[in-house]
C-alpha positions in Angstrom: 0.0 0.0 0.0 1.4 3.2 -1.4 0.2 6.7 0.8 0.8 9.9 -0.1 0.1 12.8 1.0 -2.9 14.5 -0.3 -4.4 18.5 -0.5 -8.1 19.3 0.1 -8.9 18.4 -3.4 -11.0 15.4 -2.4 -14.0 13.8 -0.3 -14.3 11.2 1.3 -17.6 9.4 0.7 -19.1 6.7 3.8 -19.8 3.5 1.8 -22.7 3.7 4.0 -24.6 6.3 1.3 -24.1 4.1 -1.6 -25.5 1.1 0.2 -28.6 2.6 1.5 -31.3 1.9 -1.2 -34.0 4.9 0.4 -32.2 7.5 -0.4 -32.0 8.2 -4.4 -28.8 8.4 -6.9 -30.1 11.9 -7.7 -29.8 12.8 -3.5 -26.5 10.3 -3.0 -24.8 13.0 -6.1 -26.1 16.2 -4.3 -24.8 15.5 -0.8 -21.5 14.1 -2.7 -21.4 17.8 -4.0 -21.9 18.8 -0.3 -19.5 16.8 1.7 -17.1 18.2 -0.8 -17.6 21.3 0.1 -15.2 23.4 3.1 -16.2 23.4 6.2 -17.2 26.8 6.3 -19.4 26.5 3.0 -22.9 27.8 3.4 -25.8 25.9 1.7 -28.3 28.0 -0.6 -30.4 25.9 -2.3 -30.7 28.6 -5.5 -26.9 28.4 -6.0 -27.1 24.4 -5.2 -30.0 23.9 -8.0 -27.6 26.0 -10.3 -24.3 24.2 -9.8 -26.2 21.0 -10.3 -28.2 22.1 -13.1 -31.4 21.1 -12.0 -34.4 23.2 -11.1 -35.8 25.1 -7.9 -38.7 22.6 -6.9 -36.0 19.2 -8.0 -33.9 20.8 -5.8 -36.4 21.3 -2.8 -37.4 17.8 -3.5 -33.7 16.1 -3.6 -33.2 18.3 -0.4 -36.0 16.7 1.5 
């Protein structure tokens, strides 16, 4: 096993969401987008629904 060390350009993603079958691919590739967010990132769902391309009421829906 090779480790290197590695800058913040990367998430790490709990196998856990990917196994779950409740929660949808669409909702497992938007909280993908916001785990790799910083810390200090603040959530607005207009700005969310335009960096994922999707509309308002998908994104209110995805959100839920």
């Amino acid at each position: 096993i090779v480790r290197r060390k590695h800058n913040n350009r990367f998430a790490i993603v709990p196998n856990a969401i990917w196994d779950d079958k409740s929660v949808s691919l669409e909702a497992k590739g938007a909280l993908c987008h916001l785990i790799s967010r910083p810390h200090d990132w603040s959530v607005y769902l207009k700005k969310l629904a335009e960096t994922l391309g999707i509309g308002r009421d998908r994104c209110q829906r995805i959100m839920r």
